[in-house]
N, CA, C and O of each residue as an XYZ file, in Angstrom:
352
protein
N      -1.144     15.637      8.328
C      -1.259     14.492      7.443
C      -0.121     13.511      7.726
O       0.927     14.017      8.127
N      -0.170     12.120      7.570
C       0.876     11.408      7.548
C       1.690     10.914      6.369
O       1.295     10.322      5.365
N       3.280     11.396      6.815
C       3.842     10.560      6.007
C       4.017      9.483      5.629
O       4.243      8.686      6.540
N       4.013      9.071      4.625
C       4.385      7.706      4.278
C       5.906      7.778      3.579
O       6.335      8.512      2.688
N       6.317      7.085      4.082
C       7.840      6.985      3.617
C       7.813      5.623      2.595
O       6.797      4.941      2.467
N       9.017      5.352      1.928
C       9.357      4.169      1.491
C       9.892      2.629      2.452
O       9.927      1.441      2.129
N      10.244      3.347      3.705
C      10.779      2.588      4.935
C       9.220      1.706      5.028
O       9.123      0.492      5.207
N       8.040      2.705      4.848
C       6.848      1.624      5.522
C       6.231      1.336      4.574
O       5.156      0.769      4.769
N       6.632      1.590      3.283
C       6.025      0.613      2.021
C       6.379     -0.640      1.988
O       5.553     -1.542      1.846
N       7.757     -0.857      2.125
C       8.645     -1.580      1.960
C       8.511     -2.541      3.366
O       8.956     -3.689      3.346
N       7.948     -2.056      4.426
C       7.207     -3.040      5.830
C       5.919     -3.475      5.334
O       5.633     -4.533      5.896
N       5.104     -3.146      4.598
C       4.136     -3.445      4.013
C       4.315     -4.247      3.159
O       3.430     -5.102      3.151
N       5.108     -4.383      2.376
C       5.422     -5.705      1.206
C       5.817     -6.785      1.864
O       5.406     -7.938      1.738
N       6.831     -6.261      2.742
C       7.466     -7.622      2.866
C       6.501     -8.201      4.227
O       6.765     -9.304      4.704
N       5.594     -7.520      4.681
C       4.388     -8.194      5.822
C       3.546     -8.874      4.642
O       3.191     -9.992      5.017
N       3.128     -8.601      3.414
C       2.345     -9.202      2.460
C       3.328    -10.133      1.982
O       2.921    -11.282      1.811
N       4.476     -9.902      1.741
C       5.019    -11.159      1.200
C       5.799    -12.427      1.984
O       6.513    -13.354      1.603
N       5.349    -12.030      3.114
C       5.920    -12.632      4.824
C       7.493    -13.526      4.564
O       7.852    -14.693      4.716
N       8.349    -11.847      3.950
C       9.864    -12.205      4.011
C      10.192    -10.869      3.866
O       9.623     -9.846      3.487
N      11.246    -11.176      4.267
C      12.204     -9.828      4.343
C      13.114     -9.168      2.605
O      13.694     -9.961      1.863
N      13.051     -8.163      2.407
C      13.356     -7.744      0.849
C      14.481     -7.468      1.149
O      14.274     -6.601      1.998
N      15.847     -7.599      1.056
C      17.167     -6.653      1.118
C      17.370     -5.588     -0.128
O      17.222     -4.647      0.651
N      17.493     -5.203     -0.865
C      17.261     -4.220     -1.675
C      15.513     -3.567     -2.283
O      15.027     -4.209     -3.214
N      14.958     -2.755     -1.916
C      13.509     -2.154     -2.370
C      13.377     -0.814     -3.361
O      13.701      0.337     -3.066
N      12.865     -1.245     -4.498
C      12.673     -0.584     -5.044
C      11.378     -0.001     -5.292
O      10.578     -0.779     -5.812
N      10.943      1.218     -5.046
C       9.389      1.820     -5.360
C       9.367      1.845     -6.349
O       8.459      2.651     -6.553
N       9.746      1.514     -7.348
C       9.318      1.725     -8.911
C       8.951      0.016     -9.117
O       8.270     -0.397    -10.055
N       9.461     -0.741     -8.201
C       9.608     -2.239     -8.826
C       7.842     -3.036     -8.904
O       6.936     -2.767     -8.116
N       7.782     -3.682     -9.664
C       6.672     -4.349     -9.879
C       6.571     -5.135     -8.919
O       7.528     -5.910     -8.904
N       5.343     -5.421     -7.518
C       5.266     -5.954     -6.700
C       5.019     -7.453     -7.112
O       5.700     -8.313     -6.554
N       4.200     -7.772     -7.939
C       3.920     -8.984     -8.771
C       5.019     -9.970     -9.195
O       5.350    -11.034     -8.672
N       5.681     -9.096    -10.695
C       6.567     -8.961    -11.419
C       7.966     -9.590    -10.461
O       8.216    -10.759    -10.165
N       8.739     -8.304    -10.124
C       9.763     -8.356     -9.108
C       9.157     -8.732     -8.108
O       8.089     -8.999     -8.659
N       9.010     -8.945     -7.156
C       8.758     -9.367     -5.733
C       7.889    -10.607     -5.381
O       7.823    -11.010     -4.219
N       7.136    -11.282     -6.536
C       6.596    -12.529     -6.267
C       5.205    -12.034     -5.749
O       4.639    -12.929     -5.121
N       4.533    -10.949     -5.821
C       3.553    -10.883     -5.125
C       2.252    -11.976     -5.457
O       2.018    -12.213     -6.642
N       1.504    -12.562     -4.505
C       0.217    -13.598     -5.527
C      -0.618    -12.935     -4.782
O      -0.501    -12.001     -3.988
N      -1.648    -13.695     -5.241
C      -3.320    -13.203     -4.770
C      -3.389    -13.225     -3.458
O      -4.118    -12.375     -2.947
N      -2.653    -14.197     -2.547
C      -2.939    -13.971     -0.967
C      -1.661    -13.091     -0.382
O      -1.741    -12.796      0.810
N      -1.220    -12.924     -0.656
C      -0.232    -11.710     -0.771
C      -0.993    -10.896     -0.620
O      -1.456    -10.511      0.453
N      -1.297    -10.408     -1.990
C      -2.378     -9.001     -2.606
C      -3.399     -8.707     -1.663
O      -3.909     -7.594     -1.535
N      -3.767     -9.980     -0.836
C      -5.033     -9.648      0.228
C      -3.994     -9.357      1.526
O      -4.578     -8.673      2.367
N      -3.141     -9.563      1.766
C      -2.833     -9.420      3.146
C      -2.160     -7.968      3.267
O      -2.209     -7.297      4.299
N      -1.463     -7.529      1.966
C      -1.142     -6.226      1.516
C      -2.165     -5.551      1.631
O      -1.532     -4.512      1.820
N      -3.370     -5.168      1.692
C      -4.446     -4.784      1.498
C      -4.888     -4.430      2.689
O      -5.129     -3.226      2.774
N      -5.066     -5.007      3.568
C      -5.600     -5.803      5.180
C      -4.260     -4.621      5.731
O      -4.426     -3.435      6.016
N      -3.244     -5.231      5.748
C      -2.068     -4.683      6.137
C      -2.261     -2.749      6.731
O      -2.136     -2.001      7.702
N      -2.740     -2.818      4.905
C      -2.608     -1.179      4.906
C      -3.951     -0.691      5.626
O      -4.029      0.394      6.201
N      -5.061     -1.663      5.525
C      -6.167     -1.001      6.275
C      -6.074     -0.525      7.613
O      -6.420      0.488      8.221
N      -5.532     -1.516      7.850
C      -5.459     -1.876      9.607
C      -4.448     -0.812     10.133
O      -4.694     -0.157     11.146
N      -3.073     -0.630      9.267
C      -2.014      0.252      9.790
C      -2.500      1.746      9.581
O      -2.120      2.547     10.434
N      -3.425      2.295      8.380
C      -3.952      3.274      8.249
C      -5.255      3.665      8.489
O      -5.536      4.859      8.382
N      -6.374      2.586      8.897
C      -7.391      2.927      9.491
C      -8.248      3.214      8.113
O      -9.289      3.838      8.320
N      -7.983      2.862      6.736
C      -9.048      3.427      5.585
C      -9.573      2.037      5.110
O      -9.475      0.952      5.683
N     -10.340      2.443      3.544
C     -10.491      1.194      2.735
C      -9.485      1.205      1.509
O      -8.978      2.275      1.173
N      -9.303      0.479      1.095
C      -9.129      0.346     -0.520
C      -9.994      0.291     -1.206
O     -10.574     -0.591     -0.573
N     -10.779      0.523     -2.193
C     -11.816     -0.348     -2.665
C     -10.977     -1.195     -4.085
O      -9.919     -1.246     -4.711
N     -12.072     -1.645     -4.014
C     -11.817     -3.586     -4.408
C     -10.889     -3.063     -6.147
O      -9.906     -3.540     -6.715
N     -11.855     -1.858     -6.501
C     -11.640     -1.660     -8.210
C     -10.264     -1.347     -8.327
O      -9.824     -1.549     -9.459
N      -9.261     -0.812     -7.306
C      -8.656     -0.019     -7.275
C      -7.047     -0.276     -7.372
O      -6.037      0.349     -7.694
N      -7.535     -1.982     -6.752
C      -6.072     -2.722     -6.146
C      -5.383     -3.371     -7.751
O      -4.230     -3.783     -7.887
N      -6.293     -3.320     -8.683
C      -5.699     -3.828     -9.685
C      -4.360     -3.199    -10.720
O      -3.616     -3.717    -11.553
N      -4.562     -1.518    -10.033
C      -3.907     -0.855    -10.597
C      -2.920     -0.829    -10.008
O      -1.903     -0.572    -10.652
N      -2.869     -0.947     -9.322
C      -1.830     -0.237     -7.271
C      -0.703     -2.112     -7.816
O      -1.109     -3.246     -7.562
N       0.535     -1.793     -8.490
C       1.223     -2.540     -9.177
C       2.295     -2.040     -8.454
O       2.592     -3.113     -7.928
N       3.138     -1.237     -7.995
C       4.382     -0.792     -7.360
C       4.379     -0.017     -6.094
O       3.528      0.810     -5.769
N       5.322     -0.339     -5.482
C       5.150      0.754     -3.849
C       4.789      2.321     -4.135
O       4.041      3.008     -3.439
N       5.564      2.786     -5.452
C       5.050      4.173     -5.489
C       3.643      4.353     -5.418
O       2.980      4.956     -4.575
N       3.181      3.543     -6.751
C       1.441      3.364     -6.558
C       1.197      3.174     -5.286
O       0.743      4.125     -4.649
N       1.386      2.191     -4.771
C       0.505      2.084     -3.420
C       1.163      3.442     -2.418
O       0.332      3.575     -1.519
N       1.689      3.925     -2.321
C       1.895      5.328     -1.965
C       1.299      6.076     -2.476
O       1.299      7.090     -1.779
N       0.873      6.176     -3.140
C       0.254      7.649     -3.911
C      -1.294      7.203     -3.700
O      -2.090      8.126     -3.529
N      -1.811      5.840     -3.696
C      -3.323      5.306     -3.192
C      -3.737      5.533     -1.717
O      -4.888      5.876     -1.444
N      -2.867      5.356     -0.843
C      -2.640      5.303      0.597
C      -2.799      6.936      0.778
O      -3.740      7.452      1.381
N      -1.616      7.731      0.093
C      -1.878      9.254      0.182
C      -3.064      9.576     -0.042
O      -3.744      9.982      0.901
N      -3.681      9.467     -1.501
C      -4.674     10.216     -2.162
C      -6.148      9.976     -1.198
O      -7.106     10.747     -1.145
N      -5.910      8.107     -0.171
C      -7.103      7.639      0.387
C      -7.376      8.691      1.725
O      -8.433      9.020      2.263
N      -5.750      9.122      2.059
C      -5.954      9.312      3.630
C      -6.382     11.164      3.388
O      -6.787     11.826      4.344
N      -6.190     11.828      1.868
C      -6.210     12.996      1.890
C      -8.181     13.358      1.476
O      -8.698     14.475      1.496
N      -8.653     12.480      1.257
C     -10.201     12.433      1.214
C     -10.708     12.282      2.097
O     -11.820     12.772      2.295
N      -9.949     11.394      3.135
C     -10.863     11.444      4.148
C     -10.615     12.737      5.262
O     -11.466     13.288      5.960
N      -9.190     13.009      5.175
C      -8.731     14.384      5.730
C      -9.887     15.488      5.533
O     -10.444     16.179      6.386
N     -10.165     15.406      3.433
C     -10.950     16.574      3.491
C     -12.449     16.363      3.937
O     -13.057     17.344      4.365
N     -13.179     14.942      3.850
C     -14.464     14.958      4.368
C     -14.548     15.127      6.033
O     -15.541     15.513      6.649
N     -13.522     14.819      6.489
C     -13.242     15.183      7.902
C     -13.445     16.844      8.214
O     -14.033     17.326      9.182
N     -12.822     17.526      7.170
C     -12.803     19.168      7.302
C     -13.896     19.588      6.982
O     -14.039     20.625      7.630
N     -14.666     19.440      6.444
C     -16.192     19.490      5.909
C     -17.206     19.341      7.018
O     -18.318     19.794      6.745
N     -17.037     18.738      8.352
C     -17.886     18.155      9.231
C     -17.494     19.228     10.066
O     -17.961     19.330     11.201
């Protein structure tokens, strides 16, 4: 399985927020703290598809509010497809 660290959450925000963060916090509100907007939110999205090869679905991103969240979405996405993979 792959790790996800905070090192590539934190490459993931700041590729969605196309600047560099000097202090990152996974608890911090991407919105809130970090300025995130709606084309942000899509390129964050895109970002993670493309670097992890899954989907998000659409319902899902509304919740996914902090790097931990989006860590634990990214995990939980890549460990379903792990198990429908084991199933085949």
């Amino acid at each position: 399985m792959i790790s996800i660290e905070p090192a590539d959450i934190k490459e993931i925000v700041e590729f969605a927020l196309d600047r560099e963060i000097g202090a990152f916090s996974m608890s911090a509100d991407l919105y809130d703290d970090y300025d995130l907007d709606s084309l942000g939110s899509v390129a964050l999205v895109v970002e993670v598809e493309k670097r992890y090869d899954l989907r998000i679905p659409d319902e899902r991103m509304p919740d996914v509010r902090t790097g931990e969240l989006l860590k634990t979405e990214i995990e939980r996405l890549l460990a379903e497809r792990a198990s429908g993979e084991a199933r085949q």
